[in-house]
ZAMARGU-4260 file (C-alpha; in steps of 0.2 Angstrom, whole numbers, plus 5000, padded with zeros to 4 digits):
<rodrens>
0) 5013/5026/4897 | 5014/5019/4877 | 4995/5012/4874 | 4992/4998/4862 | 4982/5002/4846
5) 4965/5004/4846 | 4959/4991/4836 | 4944/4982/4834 | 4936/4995/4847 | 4923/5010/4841
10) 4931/5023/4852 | 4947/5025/4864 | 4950/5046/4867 | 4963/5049/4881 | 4957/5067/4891
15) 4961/5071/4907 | 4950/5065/4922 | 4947/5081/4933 | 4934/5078/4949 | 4926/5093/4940
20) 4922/5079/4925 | 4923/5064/4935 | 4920/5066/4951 | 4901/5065/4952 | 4902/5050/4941
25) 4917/5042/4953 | 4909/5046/4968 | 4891/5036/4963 | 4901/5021/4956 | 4908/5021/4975
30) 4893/5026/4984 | 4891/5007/4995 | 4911/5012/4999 | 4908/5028/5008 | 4893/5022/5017
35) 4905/5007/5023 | 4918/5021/5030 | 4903/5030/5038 | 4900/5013/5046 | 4915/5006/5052
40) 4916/5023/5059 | 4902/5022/5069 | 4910/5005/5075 | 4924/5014/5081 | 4914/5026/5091
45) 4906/5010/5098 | 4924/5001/5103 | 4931/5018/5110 | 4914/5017/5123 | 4915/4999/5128
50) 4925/4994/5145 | 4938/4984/5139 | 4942/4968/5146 | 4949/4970/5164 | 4962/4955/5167
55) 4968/4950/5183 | 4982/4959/5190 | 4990/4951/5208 | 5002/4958/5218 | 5015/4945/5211
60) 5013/4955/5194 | 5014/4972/5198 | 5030/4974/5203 | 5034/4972/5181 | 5017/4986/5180
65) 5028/5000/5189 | 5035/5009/5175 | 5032/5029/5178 | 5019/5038/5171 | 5026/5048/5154
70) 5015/5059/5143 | 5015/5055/5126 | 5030/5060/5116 | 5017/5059/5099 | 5000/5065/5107
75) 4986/5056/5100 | 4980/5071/5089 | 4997/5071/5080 | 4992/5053/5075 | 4978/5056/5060
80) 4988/5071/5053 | 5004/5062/5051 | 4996/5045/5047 | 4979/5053/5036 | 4982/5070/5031
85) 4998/5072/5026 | 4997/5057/5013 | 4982/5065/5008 | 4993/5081/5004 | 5003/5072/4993
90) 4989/5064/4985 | 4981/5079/4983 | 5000/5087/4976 | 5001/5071/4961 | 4981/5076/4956
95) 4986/5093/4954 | 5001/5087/4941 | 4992/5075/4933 | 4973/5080/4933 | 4967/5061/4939
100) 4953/5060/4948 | 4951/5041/4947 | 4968/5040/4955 | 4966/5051/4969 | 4947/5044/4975
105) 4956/5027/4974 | 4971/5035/4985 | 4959/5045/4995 | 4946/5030/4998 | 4960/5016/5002
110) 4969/5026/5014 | 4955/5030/5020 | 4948/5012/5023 | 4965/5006/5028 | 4966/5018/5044
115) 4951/5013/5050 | 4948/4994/5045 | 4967/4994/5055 | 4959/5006/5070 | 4942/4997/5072
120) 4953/4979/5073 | 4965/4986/5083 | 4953/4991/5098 | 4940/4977/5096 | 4959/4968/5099
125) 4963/4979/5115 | 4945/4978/5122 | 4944/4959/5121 | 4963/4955/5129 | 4963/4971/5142
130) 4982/4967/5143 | 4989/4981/5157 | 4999/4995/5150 | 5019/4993/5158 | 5014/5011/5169
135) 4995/5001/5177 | 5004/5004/5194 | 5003/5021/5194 | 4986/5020/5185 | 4977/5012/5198
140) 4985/5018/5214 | 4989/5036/5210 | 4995/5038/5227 | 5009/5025/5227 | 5001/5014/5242
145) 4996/4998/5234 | 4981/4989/5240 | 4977/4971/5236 | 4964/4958/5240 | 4965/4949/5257
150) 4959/4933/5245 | 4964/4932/5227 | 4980/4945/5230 | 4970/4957/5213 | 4973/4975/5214
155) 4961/4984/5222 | 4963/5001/5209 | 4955/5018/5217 | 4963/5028/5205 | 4953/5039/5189
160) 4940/5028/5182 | 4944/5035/5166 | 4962/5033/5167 | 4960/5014/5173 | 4951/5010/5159
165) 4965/5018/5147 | 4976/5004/5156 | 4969/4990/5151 | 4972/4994/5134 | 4989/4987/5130
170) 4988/4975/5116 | 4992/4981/5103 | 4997/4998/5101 | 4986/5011/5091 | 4999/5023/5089
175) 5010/5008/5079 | 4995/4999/5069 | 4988/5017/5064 | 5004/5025/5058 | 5010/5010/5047
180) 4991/5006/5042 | 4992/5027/5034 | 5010/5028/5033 | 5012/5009/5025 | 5000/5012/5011
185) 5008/5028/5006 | 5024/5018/5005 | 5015/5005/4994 | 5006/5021/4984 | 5026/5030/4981
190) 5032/5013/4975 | 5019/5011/4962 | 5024/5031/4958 | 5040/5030/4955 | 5040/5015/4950
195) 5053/5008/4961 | 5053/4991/4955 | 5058/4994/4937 | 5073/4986/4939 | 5084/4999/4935
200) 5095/5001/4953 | 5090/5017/4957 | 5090/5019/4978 | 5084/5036/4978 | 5069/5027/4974
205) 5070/5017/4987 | 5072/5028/5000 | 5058/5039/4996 | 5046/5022/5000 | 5057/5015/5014
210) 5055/5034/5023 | 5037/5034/5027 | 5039/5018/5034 | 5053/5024/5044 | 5042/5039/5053
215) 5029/5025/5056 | 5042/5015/5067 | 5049/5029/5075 | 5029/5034/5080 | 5030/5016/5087
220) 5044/5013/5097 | 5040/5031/5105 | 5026/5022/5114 | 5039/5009/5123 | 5048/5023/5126
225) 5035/5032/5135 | 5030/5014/5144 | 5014/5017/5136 | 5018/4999/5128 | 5026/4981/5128
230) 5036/4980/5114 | 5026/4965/5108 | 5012/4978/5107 | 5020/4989/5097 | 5025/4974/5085
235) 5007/4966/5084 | 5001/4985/5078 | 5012/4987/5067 | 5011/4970/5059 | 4992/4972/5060
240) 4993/4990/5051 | 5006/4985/5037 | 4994/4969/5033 | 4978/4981/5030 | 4987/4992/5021
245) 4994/4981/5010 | 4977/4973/5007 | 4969/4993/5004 | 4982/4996/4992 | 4981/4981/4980
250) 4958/4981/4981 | 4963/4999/4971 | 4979/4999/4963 | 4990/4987/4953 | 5007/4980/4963
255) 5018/4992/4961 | 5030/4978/4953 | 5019/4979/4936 | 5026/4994/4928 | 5011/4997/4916
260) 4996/4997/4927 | 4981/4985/4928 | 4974/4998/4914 | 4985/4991/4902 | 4983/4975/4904
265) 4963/4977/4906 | 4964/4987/4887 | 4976/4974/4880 | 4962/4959/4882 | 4949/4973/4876
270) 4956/4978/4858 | 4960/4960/4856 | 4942/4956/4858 | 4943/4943/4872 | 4939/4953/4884
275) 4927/4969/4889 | 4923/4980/4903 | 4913/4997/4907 | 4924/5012/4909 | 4918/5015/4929
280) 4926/4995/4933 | 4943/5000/4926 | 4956/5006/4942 | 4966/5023/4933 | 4982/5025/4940
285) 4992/5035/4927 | 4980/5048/4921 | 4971/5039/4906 | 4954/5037/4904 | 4946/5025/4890
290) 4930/5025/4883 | 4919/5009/4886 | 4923/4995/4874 | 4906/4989/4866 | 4904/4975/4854
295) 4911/4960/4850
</rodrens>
């Protein structure tokens, strides 16, 4: 990236910013950020142990319930590696070529917050609707003999506590709002990259960012495959996961539609004198690191 001349400033040195220089540094300026993550992963914990919302089911509903009982064709271990780690691979990969450590906290921390602001939503979302999964049926009568009440016609479920309680987690789907809440804001991450916006008509570009995107919808529709989900689930997740992302992506980085970066811009207002910050406020995103501006 071309800087502007340093003018009017004392000092501007351009080394690399290695987590062996930086990362003590990077990780105190950050330090209310990871106790947020610690806590919204204790909310998680919470959410996953509350009984969710057990809505009425008659017998005149049921019969739309019956869909058999599938395992999952992406277990729900599979989830986190594809949606976490393995975008933490490739941020990992693009520190190692070029020795940023600002940009792959900010990448490490934002995907980090966009996967679980996306999963505590999502199941604070299922526990409060308790919408029935398409295969309840079989999740509250095991056996196959239905029994209802003489009264109010509900299901009278003596199936697996356990697996009951999975049922009436419907809406939406956490396989579809986790994989495009990872998996969306690696896309935006790749765009900003390989600046896939520059205007210049190259595809391939494209298809690296629409690709992540793709795995995240093929994750999603496996779960109305395996009648796990409603379709409108799945949607709901995946609009829900994309949002976040989106949001994650931009508290950190740039768009990717500015080809300089916001470091750029930020250093522009600073050598013209209008405008000054401290080094630890700027967001790094393509391996520059600026002294703090003092002075008017």
């Amino acid at each position: 990236m071309q800087a502007p001349a340093c003018t009017n400033a004392p000092a501007c040195t351009f080394p690399f910013a290695t987590m062996q220089s930086h990362g003590v540094r990077i990780a105190r300026s950050h330090a209310y950020d990871w106790v947020a993550l610690l806590l919204l992963i204790a909310m998680e914990c919470v959410l996953n142990a509350i009984e969710p919302f057990h809505r009425f089911v008659g017998e005149g509903m049921i019969a739309d319930l019956r869909y058999p009982m599938k395992s999952n064709t992406v277990p729900v271990w599979a989830v986190p590696i594809v949606a976490v780690i393995a975008p933490m691979l490739i941020f990992m990969a693009i520190y190692i070529w070029r020795r940023n450590a600002y940009d792959l906290h900010h990448a490490t921390i934002g995907i980090l917050f966009s996967v679980l602001i996306t999963g505590v939503l999502t199941d604070a979302i299922k526990n409060a609707v308790g919408r029935p999964r398409p295969n309840f049926f079989w999740r509250c009568f095991p056996d196959g003999i239905a029994v209802y009440d003489n009264i109010t016609t509900a299901v009278i479920c003596h199936g697996d506590a356990s697996v009951i309680k999975e049922g009436h987690k419907s809406f939406p789907s956490g396989h579809s709002s986790w994989s495009f809440a990872g998996l969306g804001f690696l896309s935006w991450y790749l765009a900003g990259k390989i600046t896939v916006f520059d205007r210049r008509g190259h595809v391939a570009k494209l298809c690296v960012v629409i690709l992540p995107l793709l795995v995240a919808a093929v994750i999603a529709i496996s779960r109305v495959d395996d009648y796990w989900h409603h379709w409108q689930d799945v949607f709901a997740g995946g609009i829900l996961g994309m949002v976040v992302a989106s949001v994650c992506y931009l508290q950190f980085f740039p768009p990717p539609s500015d080809d300089k970066g916001i470091l750029y811009f930020f250093w522009t207002l600073g050598a013209s004198g209008v405008f000054y910050i401290r080094t630890e406020d700027f967001q790094f995103t393509e391996g520059v690191h600026v002294k703090a501006l003092f002075g008017a």
